[in-house]
C-alpha positions, 0 to 999 in steps of 0.5 A, a space after each residue: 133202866 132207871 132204879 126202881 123207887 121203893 116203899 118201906 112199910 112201919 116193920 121196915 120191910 123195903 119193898 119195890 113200888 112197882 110189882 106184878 099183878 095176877 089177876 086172870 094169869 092162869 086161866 088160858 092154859 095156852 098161855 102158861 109158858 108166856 105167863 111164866 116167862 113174863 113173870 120170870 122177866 119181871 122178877 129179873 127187873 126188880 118187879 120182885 113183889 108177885 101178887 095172887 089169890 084163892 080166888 083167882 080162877 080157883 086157885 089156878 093163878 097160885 098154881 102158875 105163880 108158884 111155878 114161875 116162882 120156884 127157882 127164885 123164891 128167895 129173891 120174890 116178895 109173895 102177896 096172897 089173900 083169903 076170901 072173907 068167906 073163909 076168914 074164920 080163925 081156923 078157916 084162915 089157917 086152913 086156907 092159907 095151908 091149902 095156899 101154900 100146898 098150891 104154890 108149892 112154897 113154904 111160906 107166904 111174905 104177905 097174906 091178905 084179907 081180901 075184902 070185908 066179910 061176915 067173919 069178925 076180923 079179930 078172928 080174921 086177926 087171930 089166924 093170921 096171928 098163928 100163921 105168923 107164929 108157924 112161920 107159914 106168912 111174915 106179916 098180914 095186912 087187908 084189901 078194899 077195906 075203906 078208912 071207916 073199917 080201919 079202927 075194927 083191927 086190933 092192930 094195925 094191918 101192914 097194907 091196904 090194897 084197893 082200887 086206884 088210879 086217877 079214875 078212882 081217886 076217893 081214897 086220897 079225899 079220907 083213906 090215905 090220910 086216915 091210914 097215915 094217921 095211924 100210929 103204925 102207918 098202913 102202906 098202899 097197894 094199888 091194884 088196876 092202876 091202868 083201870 084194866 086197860 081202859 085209860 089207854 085211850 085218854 087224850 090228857 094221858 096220851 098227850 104226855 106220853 107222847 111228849 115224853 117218849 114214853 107209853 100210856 101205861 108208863 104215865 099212868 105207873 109213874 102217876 100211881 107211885 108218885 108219892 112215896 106211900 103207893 105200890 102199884 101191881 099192874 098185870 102184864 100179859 107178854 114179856 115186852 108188856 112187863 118191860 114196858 111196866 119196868 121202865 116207868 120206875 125212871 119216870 118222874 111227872 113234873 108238876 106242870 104235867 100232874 097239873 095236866 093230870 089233875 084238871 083232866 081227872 080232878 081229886 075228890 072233894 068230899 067222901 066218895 065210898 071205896 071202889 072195887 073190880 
């Protein structure tokens, strides 16, 4: 298998461009071992970046991901995230510690606000701040947050995870720039890259697969992380499903086929508010 490409934030934290999602992992107790094992395959790829939540069945998503996880913490690069209804600076703090009670961890690589709340986010930053002092999380960063919400942080967050794939591609007209812009630039991550499985059956996607041997989902991955500034998380359901998620780290579009790609899913021209699952 191919290297996988790899994005390095403004702290110069080199993550892989390819991670896991876990959305709805956790949820089918019937599926536990399989979930855990394909988390375990996707680690011993290089998929080393795990991405959970509180929210994901009420914790119960942490509880499977610090499973899978725990004989190789060392080597696994943790995303989790707060409901902005707890995103108080106490609130935050509390969180985070029942998190990590639930993971059966010590500490959290990235912590995440998961969307715009009541909360004022300096307080949101004030408690990701004292997490970092404790050494309970390394770095913070924000999620569904659009380019006009950026200047509200009293510093820069360390990514912006929202929804993208060439279905929702508002962020490139005003967010991806406006985050470069920044005098630490804020990376992406890219959740439902494959749109939870609903471009599988475009004709535009599939024709290039087929022509280059590869799946729908490979093409699809590759297109998310072409940039250099993108982390896609898809979500595998088997291990032969992460698999499959791994190899498109060797596959590059040429510029004929992101043309393809283009005219079939055209880029925004003006302001399209940011989208969520």
């Amino acid at each position: 298998m191919a290297a996988l490409k790899t994005v390095t934030l403004s702290d110069g934290t080199v993550l892989p461009a390819l991670g896991q999602g876990t959305w709805f992992v956790g949820d089918d107790p019937w599926r536990r071992d399989a979930e855990i094992a394909t988390l375990r395959e996707g680690i011993d790829l290089g998929l080393t970046l795990v991405d959970t939540a509180e929210m994901y069945g009420d914790g119960r998503s942490e509880d499977l991901v610090g499973e899978a996880i725990a004989p190789v913490r060392d080597r696994v690069y943790l995303v989790d995230k707060v409901l902005p209804c707890n995103a108080s600076r106490r609130g935050t703090v509390q969180a985070c510690e029942r998190s990590l009670e639930v993971l059966g961890t010590d500490w959290i690589d990235l912590y995440l606000l998961h969307w715009p709340g009541s909360h004022p986010v300096e307080e949101t930053v004030e408690g990701f701040e004292e997490l970092i002092r404790r050494g309970l999380i390394g770095a913070w960063g924000i999620s569904n947050f659009d380019a006009d919400a950026l200047d509200r942080f009293p510093s820069a967050p360390a990514v912006n995870q929202v929804l993208y794939n060439p279905s929702r591609r508002g962020p490139e007209f005003d967010l991806f720039p406006a985050q470069a812009r920044l005098s630490s630039p804020v990376k992406t991550m890219a959740y439902s890259p494959i749109e939870q499985g609903r471009l599988l059956d475009d004709p535009t996607l599939g024709d290039i697969a087929e022509e280059r041997g590869v799946s729908v989902a490979q093409v699809l991955l590759a297109w998310a992380i072409r940039s250099g500034d993108v982390i896609a998380i898809p979500k595998a359901s088997t291990v032969e499903h992460v698999r499959d998620n791994a190899a498109a780290a060797g596959l590059e579009l040429s510029a004929a086929e992101l043309g393809r790609i283009d005219a079939a899913f055209p880029a925004p021209t003006r302001k399209v508010p940011l989208e969520m699952l």
